[in-house]
C-alpha positions as MATLAB code, in Angstrom:
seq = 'XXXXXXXXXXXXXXXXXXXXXXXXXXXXXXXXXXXXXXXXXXXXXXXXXXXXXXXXXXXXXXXXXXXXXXXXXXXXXXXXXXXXXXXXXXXXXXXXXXXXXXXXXXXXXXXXXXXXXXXXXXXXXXXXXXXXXXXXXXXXXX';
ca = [
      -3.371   26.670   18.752;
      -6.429   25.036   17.159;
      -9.282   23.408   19.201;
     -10.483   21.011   15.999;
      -9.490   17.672   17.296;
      -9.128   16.589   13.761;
      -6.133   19.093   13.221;
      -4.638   18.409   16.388;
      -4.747   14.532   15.692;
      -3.222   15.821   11.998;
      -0.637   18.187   13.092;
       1.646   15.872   15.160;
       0.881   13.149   12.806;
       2.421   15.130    9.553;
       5.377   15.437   11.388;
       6.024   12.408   12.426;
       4.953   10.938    9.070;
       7.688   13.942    7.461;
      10.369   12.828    9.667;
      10.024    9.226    9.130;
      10.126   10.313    5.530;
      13.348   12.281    5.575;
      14.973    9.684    7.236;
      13.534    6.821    4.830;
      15.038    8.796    1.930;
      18.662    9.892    4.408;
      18.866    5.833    4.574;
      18.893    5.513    0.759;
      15.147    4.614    0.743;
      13.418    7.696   -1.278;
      11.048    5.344   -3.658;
       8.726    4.956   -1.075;
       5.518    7.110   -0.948;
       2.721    7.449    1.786;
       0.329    5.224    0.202;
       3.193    2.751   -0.169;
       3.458    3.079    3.049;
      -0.105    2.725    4.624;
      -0.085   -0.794    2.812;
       3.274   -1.769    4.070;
       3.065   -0.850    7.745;
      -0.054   -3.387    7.426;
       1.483   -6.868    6.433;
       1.489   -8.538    9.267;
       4.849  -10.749   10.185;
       3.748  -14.070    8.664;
       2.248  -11.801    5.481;
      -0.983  -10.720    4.426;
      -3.432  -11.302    1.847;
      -4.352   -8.381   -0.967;
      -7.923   -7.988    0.596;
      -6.960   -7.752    4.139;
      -4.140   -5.687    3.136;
      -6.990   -3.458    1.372;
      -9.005   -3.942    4.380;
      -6.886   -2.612    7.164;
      -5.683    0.068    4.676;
      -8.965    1.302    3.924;
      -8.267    1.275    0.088;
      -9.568   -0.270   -2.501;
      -8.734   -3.354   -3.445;
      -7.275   -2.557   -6.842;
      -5.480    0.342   -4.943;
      -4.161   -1.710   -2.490;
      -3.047   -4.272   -5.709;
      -1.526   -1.279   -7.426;
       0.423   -0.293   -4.707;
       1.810   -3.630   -3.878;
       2.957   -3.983   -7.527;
       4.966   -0.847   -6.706;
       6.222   -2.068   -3.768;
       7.713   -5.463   -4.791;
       8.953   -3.880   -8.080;
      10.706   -1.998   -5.772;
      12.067   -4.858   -3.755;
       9.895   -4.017   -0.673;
       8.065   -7.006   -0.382;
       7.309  -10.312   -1.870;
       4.539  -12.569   -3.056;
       4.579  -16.400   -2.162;
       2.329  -18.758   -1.714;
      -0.136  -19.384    0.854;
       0.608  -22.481    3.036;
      -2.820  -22.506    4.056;
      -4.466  -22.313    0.714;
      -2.514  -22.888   -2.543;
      -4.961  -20.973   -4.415;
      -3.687  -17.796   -2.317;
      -0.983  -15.774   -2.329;
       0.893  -13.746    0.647;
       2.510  -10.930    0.409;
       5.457  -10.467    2.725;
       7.941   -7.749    3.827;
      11.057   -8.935    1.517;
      14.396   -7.733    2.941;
      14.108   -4.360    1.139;
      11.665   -3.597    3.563;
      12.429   -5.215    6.110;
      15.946   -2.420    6.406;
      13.212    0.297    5.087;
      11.083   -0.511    8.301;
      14.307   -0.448   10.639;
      14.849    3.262    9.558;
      11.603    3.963   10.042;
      11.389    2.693   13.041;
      14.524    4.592   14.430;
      12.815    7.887   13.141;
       9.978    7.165   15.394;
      11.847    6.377   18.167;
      13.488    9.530   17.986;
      10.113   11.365   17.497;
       8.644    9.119   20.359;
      12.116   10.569   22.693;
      11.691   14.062   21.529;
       7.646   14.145   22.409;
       8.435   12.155   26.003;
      10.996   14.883   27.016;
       8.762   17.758   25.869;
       5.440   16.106   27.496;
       6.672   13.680   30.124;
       6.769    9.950   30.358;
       3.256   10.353   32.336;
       1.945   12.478   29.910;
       3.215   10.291   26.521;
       1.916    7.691   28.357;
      -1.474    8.537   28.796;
      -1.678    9.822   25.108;
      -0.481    6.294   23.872;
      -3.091    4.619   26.248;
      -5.676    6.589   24.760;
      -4.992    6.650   20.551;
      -4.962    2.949   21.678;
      -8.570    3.056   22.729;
      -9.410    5.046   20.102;
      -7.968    2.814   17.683;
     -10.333    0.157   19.252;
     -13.494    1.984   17.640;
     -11.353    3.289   14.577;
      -9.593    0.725   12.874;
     -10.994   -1.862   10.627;
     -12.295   -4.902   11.819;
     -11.831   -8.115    9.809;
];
């Protein structure tokens, strides 16, 4: 078993991220890639902005732009305008996406039910209470 924190952070990671995959494309949803999906997973329910979607991606904004294109060609999402500002425009999870992201979701329940048995609810717990913290220092601030 490797010590390198890195790979054991990676390891369980890549297979979550394959089975979620699997049964994304099982469900009839096989158009979407990983990058896709890092933008995705980051519109938040009442939509997002392209920068802050590039933001909490950690892409670029043209990359995060790109992707998005992809996406709503795709039917995944939507752009509308922002209430707030009509210069602006949101993008939103259309409801492509939003039946993309409940078979993802049951994947990583089943993941999440699968690691619990094999660790114990104690255990899982106290992993999930600490990626949390880490995710404190870790992920992008507006």
């Amino acid at each position: 078993m490797p010590d390198d924190l890195g790979v054991l952070l990676f390891l369980p990671h890549r297979e979550l991220e394959d089975r979620v995959f699997a049964a994304l494309a099982e469900a009839g949803f096989d158009d979407v890639t990983p990058a896709q999906a890092r933008v995705f997973r980051r519109i938040g329910r009442d939509g997002s902005r392209l920068a802050e979607l590039a933001r909490a991606a950690q892409v670029a904004r043209p990359t995060a732009g790109f992707l998005v294109d992809q996406l709503e060609r795709a039917g995944y999402v939507e752009r509308t305008s922002d209430p707030t500002d009509a210069r602006a425009r949101l993008i939103r999870v259309a409801e492509r996406g939003l039946a993309g992201s409940s078979a993802g979701s049951a994947a990583i329940a089943e993941v999440e039910r699968e690691w619990t048995a094999h660790l114990g609810a104690r255990r899982m717990a106290a992993l999930r209470d600490a990626l949390t913290r880490l995710g404190e220092l870790t992920e992008p601030h507006p």
